[in-house]
BASE-203041 format. One record per atom (N, C-alpha, C): atom name; x negated, y negated, z negated. Coordinates in Angstrom, 3 decimals, decimal comma, padded with zeros to 6 digits, always signed. Example, Ala and Ser with C-alpha at 12.3 -4.5 7.8 and 13.67 -1.06 7.14 Angstrom:
- a	east	north	up
- N	-013,190	+005,690	-007,800
- CA	-012,300	+004,500	-007,800
- C	-013,200	+003,300	-007,800
- N	-012,850	+002,250	-007,080
- CA	-013,670	+001,060	-007,140
- C	-012,900	-000,030	-007,870
END
This chain:
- a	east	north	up
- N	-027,985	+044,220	-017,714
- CA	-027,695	+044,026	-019,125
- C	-027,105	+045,316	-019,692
- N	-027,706	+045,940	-021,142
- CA	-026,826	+046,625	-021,414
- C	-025,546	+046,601	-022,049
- N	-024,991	+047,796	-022,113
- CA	-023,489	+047,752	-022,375
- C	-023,562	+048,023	-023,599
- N	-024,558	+048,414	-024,244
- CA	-024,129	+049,117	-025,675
- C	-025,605	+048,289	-026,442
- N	-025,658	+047,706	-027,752
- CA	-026,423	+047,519	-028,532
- C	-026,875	+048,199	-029,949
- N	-027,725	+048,753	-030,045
- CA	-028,525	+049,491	-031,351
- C	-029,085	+048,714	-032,435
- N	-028,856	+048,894	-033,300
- CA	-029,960	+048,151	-034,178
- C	-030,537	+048,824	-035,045
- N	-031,345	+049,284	-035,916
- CA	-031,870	+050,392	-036,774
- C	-032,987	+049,120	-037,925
- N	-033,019	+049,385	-038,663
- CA	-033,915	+048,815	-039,996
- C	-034,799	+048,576	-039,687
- N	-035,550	+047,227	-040,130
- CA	-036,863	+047,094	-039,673
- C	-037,143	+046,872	-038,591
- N	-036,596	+046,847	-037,497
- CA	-036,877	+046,324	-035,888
- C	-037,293	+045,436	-035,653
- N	-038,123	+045,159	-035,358
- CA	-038,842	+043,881	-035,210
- C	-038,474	+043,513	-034,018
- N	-038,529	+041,874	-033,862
- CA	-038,141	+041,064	-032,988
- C	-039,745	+039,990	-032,996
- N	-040,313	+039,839	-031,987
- CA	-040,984	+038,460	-031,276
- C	-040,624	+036,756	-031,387
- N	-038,829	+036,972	-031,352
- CA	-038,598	+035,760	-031,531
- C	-036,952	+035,937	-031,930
- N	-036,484	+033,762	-032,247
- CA	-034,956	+034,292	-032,425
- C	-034,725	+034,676	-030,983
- N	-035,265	+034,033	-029,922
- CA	-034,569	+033,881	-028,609
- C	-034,281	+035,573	-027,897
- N	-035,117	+036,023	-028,415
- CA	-035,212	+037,618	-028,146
- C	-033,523	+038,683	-028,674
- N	-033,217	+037,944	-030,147
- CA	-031,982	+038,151	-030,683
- C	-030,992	+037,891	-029,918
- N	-030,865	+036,115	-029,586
- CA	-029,921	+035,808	-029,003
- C	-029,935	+036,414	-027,574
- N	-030,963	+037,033	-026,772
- CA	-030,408	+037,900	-025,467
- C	-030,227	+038,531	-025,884
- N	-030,393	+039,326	-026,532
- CA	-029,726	+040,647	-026,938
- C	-028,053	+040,290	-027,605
- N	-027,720	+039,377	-028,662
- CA	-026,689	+039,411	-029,292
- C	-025,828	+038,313	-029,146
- N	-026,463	+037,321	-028,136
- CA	-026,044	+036,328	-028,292
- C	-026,072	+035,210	-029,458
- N	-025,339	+034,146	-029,761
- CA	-025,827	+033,134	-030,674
- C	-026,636	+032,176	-030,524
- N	-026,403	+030,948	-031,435
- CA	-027,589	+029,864	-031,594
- C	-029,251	+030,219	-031,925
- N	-030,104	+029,463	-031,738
- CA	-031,404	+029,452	-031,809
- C	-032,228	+028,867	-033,368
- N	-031,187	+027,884	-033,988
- CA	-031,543	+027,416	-035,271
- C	-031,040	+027,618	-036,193
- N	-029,325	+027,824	-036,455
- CA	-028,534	+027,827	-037,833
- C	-029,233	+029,106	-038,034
- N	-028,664	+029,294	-039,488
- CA	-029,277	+030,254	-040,558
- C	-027,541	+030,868	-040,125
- N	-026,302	+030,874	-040,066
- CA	-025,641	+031,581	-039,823
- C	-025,072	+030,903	-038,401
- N	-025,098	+032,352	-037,408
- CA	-024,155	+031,969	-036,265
- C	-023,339	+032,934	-035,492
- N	-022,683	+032,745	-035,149
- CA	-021,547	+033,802	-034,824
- C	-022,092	+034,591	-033,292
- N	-022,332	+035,906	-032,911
- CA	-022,802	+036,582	-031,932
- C	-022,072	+036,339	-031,085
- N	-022,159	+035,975	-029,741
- CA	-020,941	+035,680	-028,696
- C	-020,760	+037,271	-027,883
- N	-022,177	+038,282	-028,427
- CA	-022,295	+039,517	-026,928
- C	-021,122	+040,298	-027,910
- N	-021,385	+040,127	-029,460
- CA	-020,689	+041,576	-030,255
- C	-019,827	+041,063	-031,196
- N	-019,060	+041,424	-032,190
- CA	-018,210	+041,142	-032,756
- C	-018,942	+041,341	-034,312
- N	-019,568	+040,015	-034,266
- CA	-020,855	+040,578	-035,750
- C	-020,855	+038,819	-035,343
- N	-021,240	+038,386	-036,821
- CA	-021,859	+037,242	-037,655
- C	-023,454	+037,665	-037,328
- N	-024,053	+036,812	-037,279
- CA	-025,903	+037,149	-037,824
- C	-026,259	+035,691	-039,033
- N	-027,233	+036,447	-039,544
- CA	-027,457	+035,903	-041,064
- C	-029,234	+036,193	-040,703
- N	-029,798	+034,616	-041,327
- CA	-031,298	+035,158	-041,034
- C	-031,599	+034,185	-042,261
- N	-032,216	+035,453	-042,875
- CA	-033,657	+034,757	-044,256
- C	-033,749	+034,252	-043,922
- N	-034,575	+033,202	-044,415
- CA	-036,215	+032,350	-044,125
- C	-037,212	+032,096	-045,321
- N	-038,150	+032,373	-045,869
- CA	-038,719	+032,238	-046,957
- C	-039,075	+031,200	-047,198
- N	-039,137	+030,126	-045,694
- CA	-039,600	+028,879	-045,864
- C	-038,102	+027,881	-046,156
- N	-037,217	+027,590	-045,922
- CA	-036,400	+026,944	-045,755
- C	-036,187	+026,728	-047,292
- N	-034,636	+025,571	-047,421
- CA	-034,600	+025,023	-048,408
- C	-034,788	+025,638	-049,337
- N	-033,320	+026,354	-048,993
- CA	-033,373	+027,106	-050,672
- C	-033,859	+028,459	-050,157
- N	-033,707	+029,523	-051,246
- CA	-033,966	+031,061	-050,984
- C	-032,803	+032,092	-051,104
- N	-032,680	+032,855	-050,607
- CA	-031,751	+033,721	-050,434
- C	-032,570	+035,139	-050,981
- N	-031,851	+035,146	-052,131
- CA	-032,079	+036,433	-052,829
- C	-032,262	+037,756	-053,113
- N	-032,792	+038,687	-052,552
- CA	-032,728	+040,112	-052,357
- C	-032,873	+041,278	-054,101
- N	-031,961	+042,023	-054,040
- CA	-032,250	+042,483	-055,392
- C	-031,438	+043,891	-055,109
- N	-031,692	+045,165	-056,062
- CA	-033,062	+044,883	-056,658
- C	-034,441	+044,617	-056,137
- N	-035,310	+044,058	-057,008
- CA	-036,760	+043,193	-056,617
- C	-037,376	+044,379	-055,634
- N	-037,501	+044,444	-054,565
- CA	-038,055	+045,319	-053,673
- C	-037,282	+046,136	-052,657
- N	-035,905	+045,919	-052,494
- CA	-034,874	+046,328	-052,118
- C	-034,041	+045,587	-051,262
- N	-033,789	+045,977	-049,980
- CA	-032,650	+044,543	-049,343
- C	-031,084	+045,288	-049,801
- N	-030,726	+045,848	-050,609
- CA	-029,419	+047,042	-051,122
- C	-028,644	+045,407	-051,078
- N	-028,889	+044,469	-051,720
- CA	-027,987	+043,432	-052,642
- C	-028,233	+042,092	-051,672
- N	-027,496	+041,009	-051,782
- CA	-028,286	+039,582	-051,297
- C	-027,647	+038,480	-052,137
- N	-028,172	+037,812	-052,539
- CA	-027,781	+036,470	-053,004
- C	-027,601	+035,661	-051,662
- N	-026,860	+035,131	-050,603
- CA	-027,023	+034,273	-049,365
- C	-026,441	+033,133	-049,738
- N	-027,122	+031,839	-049,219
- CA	-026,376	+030,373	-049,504
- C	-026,163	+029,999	-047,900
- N	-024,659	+029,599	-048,052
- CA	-023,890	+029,444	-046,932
- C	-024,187	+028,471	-046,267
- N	-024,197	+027,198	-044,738
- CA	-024,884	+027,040	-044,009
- C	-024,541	+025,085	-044,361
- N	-025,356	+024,811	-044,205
- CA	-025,109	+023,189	-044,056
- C	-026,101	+022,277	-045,068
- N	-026,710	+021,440	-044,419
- CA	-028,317	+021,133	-045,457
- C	-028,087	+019,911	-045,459
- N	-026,662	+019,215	-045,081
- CA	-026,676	+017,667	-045,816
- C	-024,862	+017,723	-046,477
- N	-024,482	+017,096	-048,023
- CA	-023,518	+016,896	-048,339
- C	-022,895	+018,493	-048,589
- N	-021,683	+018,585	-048,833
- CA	-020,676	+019,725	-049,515
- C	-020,591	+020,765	-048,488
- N	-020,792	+022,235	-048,700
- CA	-020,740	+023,165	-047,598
- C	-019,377	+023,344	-047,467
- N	-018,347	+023,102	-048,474
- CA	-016,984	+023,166	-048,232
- C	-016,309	+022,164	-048,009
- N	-016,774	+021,114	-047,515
- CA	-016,051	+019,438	-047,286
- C	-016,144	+020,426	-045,689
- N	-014,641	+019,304	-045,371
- CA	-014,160	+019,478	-043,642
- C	-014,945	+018,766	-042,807
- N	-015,915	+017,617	-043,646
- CA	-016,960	+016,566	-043,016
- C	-018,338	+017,857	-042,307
- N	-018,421	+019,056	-043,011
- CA	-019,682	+019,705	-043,027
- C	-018,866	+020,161	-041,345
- N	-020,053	+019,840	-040,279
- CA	-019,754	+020,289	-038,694
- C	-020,263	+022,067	-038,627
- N	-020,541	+022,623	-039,567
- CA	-020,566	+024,088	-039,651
- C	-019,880	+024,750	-040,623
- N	-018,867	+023,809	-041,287
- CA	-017,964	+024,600	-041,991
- C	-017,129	+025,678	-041,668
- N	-016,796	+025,923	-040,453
- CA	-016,495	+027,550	-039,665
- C	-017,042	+028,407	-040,112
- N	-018,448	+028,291	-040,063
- CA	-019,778	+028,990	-039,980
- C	-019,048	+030,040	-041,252
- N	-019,037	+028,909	-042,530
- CA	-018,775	+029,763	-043,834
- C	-017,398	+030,457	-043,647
- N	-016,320	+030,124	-043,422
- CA	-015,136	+030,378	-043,703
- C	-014,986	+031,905	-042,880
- N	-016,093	+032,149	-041,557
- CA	-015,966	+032,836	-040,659
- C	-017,022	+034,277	-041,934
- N	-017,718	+034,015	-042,570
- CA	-018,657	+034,586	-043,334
- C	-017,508	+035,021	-044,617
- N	-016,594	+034,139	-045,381
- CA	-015,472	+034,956	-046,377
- C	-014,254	+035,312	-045,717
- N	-014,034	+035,471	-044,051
- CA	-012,886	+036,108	-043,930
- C	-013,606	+037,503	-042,619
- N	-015,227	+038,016	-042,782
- CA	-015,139	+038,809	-041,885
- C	-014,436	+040,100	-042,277
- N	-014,185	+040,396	-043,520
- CA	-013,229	+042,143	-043,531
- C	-012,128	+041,860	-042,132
- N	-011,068	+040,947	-042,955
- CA	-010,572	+040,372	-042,245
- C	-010,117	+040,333	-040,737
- N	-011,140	+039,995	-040,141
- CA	-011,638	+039,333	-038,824
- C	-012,628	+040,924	-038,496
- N	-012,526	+041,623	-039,185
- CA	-013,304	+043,171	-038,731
- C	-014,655	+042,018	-037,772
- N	-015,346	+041,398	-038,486
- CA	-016,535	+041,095	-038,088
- C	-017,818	+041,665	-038,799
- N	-018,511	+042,360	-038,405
- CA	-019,661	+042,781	-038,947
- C	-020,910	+041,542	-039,727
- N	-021,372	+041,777	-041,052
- CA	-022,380	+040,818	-041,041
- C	-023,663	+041,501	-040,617
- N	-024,516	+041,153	-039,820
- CA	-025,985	+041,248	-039,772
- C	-026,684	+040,704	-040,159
- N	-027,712	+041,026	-040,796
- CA	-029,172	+040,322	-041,519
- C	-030,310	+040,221	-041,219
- N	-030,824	+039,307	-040,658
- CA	-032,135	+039,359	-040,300
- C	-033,517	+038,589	-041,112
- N	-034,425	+039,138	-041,377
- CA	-035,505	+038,080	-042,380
- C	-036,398	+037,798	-041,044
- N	-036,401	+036,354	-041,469
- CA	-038,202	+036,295	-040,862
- C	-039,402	+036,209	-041,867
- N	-039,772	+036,788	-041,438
- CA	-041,330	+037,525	-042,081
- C	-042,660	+036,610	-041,043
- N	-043,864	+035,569	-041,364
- CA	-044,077	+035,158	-040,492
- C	-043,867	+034,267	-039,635
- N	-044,333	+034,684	-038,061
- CA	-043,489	+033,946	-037,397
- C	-042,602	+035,659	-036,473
- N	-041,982	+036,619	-037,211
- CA	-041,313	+037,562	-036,590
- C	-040,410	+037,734	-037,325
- N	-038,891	+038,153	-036,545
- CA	-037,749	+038,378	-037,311
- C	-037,609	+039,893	-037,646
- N	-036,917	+040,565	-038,382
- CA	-036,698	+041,897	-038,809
- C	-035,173	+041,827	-039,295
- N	-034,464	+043,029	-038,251
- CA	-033,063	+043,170	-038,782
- C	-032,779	+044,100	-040,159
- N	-032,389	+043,908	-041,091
- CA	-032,384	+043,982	-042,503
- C	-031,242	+045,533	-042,212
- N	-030,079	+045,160	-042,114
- CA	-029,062	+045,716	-041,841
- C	-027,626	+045,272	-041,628
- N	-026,489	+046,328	-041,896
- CA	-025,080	+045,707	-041,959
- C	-024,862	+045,176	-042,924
- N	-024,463	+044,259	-043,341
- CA	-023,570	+044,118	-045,155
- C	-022,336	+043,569	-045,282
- N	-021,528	+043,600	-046,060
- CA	-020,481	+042,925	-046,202
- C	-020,370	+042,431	-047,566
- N	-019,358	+041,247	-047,622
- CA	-019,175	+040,146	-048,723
- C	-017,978	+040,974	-049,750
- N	-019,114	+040,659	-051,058
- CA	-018,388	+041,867	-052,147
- C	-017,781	+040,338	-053,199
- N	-018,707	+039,390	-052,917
- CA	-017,691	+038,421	-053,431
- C	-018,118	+037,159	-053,385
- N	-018,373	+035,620	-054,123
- CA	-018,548	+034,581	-053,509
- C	-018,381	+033,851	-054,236
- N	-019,304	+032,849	-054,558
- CA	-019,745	+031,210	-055,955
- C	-019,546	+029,783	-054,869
- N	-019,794	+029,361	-055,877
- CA	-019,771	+028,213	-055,801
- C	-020,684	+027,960	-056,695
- N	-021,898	+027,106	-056,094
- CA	-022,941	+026,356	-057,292
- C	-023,005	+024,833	-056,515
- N	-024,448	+024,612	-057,028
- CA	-024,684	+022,797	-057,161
- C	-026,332	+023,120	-056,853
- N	-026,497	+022,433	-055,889
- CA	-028,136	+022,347	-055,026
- C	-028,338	+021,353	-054,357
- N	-029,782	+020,481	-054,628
- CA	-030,295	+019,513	-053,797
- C	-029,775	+019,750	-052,464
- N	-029,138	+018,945	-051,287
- CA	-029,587	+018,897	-050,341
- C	-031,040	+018,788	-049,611
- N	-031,163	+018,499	-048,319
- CA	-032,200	+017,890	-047,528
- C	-032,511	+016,141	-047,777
- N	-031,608	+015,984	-048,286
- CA	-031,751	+013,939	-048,388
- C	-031,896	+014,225	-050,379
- N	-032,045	+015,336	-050,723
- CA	-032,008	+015,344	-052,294
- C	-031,186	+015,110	-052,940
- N	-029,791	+015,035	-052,349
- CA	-028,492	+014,732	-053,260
- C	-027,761	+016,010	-053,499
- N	-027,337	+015,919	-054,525
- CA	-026,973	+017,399	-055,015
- C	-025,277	+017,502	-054,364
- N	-025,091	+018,979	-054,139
- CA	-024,030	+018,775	-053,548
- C	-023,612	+020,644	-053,863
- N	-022,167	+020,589	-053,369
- CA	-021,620	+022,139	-053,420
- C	-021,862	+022,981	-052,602
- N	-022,359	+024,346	-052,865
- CA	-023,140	+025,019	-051,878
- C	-021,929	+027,197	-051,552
- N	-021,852	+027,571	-051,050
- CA	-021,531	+028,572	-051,198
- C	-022,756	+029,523	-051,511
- N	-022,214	+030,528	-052,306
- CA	-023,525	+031,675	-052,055
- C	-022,741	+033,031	-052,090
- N	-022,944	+033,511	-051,097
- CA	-022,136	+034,824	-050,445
- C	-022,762	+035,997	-051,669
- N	-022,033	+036,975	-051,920
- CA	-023,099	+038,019	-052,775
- C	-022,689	+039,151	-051,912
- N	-023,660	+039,763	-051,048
- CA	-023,131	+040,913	-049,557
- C	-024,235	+041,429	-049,879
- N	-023,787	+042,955	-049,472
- CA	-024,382	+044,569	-050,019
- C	-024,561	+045,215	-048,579
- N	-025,628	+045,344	-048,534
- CA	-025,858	+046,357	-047,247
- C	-024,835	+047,740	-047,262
- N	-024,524	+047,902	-046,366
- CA	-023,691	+049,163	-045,881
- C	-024,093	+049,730	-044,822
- N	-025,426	+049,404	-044,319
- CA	-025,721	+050,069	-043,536
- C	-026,886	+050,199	-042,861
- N	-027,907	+050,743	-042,328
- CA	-029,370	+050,450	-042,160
- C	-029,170	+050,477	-040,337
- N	-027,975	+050,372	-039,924
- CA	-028,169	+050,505	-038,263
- C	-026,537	+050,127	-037,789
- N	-026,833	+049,134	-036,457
- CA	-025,753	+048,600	-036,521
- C	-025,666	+049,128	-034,550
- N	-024,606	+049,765	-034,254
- CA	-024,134	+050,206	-032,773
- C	-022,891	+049,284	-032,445
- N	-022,911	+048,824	-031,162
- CA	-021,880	+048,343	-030,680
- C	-021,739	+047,707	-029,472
- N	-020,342	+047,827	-028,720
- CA	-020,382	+047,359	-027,367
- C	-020,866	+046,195	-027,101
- N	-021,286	+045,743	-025,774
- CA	-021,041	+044,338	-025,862
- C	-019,569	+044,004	-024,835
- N	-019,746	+042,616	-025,314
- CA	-018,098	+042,171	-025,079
- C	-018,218	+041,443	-023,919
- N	-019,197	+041,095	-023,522
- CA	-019,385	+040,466	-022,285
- C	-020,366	+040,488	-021,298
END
């Protein structure tokens, strides 16, 4: 295993499972915490509920991201990935890196570093169609390549 991890723009990945050896993490949430590095990962999906925003139109510089949980309030203590978010508005904090990944396809692509410049609150269908409170992160790339040990 290596000791040190690279990431550079555009890298394409085969699969999530390919990520998670490399970085560790879950196989399905849209946000999950890296167990190898001290980084969050964040992955598009063009298909999923809602959309997560990139701007300007042609640019990953900006993101609109909606925070993790597809039934009921993303900020109720009931939501079983409410960490997920809280771990996403306290990474300065927590000196946790965010990473971004889109899937494009069926292949993932690491976007870059970004961090949370600030943070809403709106109102969106769930998965059962009941409208409910959603976070949406607004995080700015800072970086097109992400280096770092691993921790384990």
């Amino acid at each position: 295993m290596p000791t040190k991890v690279k990431l550079a723009q555009n890298q394409k990945f085969n699969s999530r499972a390919a990520i998670r050896d490399l970085l560790g993490g879950n196989l399905v949430d849209g946000i999950t915490a890296s167990t190898k590095t001290n980084a969050m990962l964040l992955f598009a999906n063009e298909a999923e509920l809602y959309t997560d925003y990139f701007y300007p139109k042609g640019t990953y510089e900006n993101c609109l991201y909606t925070g993790i949980g597809r039934r009921g309030h993303q900020d109720s203590l009931n939501n079983k990935r409410y960490t997920l978010n809280i771990d996403i508005l306290s990474h300065k904090k927590d000196k946790r890196a965010l990473l971004v990944f889109e899937k494009r396809e069926s292949k993932y692509f690491f976007i870059g570093k970004y961090q949370l410049m600030e943070t809403h609150q709106n109102v969106q269908p769930d998965d059962d169609n009941n409208l409910r409170r959603v976070f949406v992160f607004h995080i700015k790339r800072v970086a097109d390549v992400f280096n770092a040990r691993i921790l384990r």
